[in-house]
N, C-alpha and C positions, 0 to 999 in steps of 0.2 A: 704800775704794771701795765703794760700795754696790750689790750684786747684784742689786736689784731692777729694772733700769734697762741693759740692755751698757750704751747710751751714754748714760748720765748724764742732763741735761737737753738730749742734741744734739740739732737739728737739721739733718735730712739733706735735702741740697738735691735740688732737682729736675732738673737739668742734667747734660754730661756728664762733670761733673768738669775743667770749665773754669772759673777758672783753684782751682787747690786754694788760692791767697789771694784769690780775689775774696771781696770786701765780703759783708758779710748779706746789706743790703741791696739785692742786687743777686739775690739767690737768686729762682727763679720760685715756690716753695713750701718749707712746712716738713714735717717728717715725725718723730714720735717713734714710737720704737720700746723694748718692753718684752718681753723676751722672757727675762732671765737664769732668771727663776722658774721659768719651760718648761725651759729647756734644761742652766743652765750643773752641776747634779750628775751629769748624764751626761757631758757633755761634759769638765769635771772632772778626770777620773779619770785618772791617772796623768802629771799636769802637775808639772811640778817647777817651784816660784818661785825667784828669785834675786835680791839687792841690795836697795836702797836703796825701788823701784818696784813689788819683788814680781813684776815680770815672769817670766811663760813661760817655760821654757829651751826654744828651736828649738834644732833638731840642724842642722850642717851638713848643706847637699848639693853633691857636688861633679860633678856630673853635667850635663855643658854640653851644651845641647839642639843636637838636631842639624837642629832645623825652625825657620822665625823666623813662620808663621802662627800666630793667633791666633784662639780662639773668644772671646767675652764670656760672662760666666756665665749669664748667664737665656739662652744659647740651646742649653746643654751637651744638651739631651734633646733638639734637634732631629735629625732621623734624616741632615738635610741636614749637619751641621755635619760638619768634618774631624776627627777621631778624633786624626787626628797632627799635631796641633798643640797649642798654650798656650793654656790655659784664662787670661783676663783678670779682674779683678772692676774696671778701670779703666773705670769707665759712672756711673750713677745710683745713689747708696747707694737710692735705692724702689727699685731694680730688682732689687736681691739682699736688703737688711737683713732682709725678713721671712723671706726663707726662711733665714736663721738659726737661726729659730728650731727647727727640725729638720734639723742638717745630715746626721743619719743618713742621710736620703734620698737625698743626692749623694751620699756615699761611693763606691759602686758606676758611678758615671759619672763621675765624676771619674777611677776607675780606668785609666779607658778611653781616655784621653787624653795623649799625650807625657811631657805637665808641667801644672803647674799655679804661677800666681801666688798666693801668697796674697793675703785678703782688704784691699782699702784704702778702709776707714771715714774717711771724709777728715777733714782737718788744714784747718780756716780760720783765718786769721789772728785774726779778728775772733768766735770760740768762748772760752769760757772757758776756762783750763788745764784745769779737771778735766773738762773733755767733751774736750778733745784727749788727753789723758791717758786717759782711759778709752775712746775709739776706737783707742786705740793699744794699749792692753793689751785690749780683744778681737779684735782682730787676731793678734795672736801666741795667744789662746789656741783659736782655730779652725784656726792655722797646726799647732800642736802636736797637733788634736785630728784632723788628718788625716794628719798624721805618722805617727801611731801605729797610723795605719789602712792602709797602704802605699801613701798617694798621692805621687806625687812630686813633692812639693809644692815652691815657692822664697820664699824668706822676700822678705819687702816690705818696705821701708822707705820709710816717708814722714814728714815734717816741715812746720812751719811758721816760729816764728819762734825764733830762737835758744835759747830757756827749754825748746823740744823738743829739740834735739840729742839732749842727753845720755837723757831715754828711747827716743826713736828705736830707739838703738842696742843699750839695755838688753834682756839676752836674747836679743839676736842674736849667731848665730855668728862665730867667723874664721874667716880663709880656705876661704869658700864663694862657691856662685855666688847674687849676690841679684837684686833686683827692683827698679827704680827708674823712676818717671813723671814726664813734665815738660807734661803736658798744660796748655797755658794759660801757661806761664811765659812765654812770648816778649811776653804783653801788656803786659807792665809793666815798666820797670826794676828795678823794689823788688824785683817778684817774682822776675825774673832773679837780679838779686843774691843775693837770699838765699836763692832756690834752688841757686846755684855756693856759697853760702857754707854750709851744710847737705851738700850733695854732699859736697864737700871734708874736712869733718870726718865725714862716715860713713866712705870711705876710708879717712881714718888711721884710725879706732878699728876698724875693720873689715878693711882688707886684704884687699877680695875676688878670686878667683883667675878669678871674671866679671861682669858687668855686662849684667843683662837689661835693657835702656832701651827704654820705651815715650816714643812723642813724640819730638818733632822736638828734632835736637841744638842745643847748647848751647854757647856757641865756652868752653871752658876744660877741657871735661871728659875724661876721658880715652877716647880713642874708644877704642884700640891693644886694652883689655880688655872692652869694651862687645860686646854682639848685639844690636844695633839688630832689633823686633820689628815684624812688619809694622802696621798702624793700619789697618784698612777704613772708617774712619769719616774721616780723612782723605783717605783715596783717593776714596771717594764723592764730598766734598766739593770738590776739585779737577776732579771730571769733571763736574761741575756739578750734583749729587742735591744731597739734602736729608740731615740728620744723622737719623739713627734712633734 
């Protein structure tokens, strides 16, 4: 994997992370981002690799949040935003990717907050393996590089087409409480599908003891263990606003 690059040759769409398989070309814009040369020997430090993928070791966390509101990341320094609630990264990879590049900065506001999702550098169907692969492995290692920093952070899991499962997974805890989005999946059959068919196998490899689920449910999955999170961007959008 080449550190000169987090994500490789990705491009990071302009949208809200709707749907995480829609097409390229359907993206409003492209965005590359270069920042490992900046950041990743600080950040670095004290990451244990494991397997096959060299992934991140996350620690479990097993600490079920007792709030279901949500802030999005780029608005954590707002003086307005709720303190006790879920720090989100499910928006615009431009709206957070560059401030990567210094995550020291959030450290200290991140603090200050319930929980925190980690970050989801998104999974297109239609991205080479090794830009899905290499959004996926800097995801865990920003998840581990705030760990270590006592944020309370929830490991993330996202996927795209079957050939991810198995990193997905890699590096991530058992029985802990994780992170999962379905933003956008209702649009498509395919997408549905193979988002219950990715679900389904996190699960088994996983066994998580809860299920943070952002976005609208999904007739198979298991709600019984889920906390369904609040969405203001859907709410908005139902009361007739506009998406922000």
């Amino acid at each position: 994997m080449h550190m000169s690059s987090i994500f490789g040759a990705s491009c990071l769409q302009e949208q809200n992370n709707l749907p995480s398989l829609k097409p390229r070309r359907e993206r409003q814009s492209h965005y590359r981002a270069h920042i490992a040369s900046i950041c990743y020997p600080e950040i670095s430090r004290g990451i244990v690799k494991i397997g096959a993928y060299d992934m991140p070791v996350v620690r479990p966390n097993t600490i079920i949040p007792a709030v279901s509101d949500t802030t999005p990341f780029d608005r954590i320094a707002s003086k307005h935003s709720n303190r006790d609630s879920i720090v989100i990264f499910y928006i615009n990879d431009v709206r957070f990717a560059n401030r990567l590049t210094h995550p020291w900065d959030y450290t200290a506001l991140l603090q200050q907050y319930s929980g925190v999702i980690a970050p989801d550098l998104s999974q297109y169907i239609d991205m080479d393996y090794a830009e899905r692969l290499s959004n996926n492995y800097w995801n865990k290692v920003f998840t581990v590089y705030w760990q270590n920093r006592n944020v309370n952070i929830y490991p993330n899991v996202s996927w795209s087409l079957p050939d991810s499962y198995e990193y997905c997974v890699a590096g991530l805890p058992r029985r802990s409480v994780i992170a999962i989005n379905s933003m956008g999946v209702l649009r498509e059959n395919f997408s549905r599908a193979i988002w219950l068919d990715g679900y389904n196998y996190v699960l088994k490899a996983l066994d998580p003891i809860c299920i943070l689920r952002y976005g609208p449910k999904i007739f198979g999955e298991e709600e019984a263990r889920s906390l369904y999170l609040e969405n203001k961007q859907i709410n908005i959008l139902r009361n007739g606003g506009k998406r922000k």
